[in-house]
C-alpha positions as CSV (number, residue, x, y, z in Angstrom):
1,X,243.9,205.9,112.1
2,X,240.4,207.0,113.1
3,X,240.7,206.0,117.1
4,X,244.1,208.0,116.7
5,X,242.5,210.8,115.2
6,X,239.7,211.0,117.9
7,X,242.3,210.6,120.3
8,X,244.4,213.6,118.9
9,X,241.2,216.2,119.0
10,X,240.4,214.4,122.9
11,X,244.1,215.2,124.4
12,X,244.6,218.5,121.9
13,X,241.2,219.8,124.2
14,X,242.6,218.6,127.4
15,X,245.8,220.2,126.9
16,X,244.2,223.8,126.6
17,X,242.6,223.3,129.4
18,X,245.5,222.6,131.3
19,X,246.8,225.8,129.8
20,X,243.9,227.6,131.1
21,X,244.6,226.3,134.4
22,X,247.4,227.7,134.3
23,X,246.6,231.1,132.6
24,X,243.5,232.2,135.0
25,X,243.9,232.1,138.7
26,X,240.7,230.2,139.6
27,X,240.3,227.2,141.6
28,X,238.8,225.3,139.2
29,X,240.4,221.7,137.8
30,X,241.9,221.9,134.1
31,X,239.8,218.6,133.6
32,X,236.6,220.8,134.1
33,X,238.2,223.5,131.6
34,X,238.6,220.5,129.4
35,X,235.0,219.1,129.5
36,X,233.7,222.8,129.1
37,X,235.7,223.7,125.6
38,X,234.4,220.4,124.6
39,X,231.0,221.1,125.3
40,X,231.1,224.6,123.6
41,X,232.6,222.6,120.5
42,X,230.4,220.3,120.1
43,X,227.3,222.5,121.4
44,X,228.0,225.1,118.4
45,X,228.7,222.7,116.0
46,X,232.5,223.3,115.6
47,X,233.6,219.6,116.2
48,X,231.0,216.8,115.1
49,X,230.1,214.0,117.7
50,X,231.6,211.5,115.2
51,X,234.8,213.3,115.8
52,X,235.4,212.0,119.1
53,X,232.7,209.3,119.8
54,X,234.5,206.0,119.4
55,X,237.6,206.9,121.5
56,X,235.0,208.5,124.1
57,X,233.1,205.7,124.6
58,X,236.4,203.2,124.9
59,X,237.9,205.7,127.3
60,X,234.6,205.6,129.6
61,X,234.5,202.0,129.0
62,X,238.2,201.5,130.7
63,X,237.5,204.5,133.1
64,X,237.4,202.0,136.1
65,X,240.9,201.0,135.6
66,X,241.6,203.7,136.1
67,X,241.1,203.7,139.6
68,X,243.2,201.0,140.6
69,X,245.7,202.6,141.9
70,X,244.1,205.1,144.0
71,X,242.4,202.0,145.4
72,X,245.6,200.4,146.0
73,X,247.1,203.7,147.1
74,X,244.4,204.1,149.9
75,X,245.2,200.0,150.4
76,X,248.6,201.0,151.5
77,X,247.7,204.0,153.8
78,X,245.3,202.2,155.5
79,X,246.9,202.6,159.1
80,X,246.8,206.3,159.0
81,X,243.2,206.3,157.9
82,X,242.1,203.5,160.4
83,X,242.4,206.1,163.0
84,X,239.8,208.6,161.5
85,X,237.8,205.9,159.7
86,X,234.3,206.7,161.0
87,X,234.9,210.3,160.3
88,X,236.0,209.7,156.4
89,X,233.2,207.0,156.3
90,X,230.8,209.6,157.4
91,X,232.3,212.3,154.9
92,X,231.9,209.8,152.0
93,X,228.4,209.4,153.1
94,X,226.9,212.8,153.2
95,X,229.0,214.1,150.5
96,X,227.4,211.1,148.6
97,X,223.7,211.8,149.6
98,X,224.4,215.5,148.6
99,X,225.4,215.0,145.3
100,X,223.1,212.6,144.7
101,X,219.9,214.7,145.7
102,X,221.9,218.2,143.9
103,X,221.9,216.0,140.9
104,X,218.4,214.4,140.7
105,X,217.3,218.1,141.4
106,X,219.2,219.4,138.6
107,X,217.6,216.5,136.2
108,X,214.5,217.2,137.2
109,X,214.5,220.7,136.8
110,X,215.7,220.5,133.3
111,X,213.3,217.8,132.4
112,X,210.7,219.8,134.2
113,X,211.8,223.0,131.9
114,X,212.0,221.0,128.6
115,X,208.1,219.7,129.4
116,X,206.9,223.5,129.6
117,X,209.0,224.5,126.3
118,X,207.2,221.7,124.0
119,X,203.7,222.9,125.4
């Protein structure tokens, strides 16, 4: 009853935020709505992290099945992406390198910023 529980509160937050997709005209997923409100709720305290913790873990936990049938997907268009392949291969490259140095900046910033606090 728990795991359905923490499931409930999980879908109930991703639902708004697909009704906040729809509600405000900005290009931004309702998945990232979704994370947000739960951020906000659990930031101010308004759901506890035992709330939702268990189910979270065992959906990050299965998260790479769920990408089985993209895989597969891409498996089956692979003749119409042979043509460009060097092209996406370079995409998926830089796109990689960039969000791998925006996020190590990020870190180190906020590790950097939460050194100077404690002093």
């Amino acid at each position: 009853m728990k795991y359905i529980m923490q499931l409930m509160i999980i879908l109930l937050i991703s639902f708004v935020g697909e009704l906040l997709y729809y509600l405000i005209p900005l290009p931004i997923p309702a998945s990232i709505y979704g994370i947000i409100i739960l951020f906000m709720l659990l930031e101010f305290k308004v759901i506890k992290l035992d709330q939702v913790k268990d189910t979270a873990s065992f959906l990050i936990e299965i998260m790479p099945l769920m990408f089985v049938p993209a895989a597969v997907g891409l498996m089956d268009s692979y003749d119409i992406l042979s043509k460009n392949l060097i092209s996406y291969i370079l995409v998926i490259v830089v796109s990689t390198l960039a969000v791998m140095v925006v996020s190590g900046r990020i870190t180190q910033f906020f590790i950097r910023r939460r050194g100077e606090a404690r002093e």
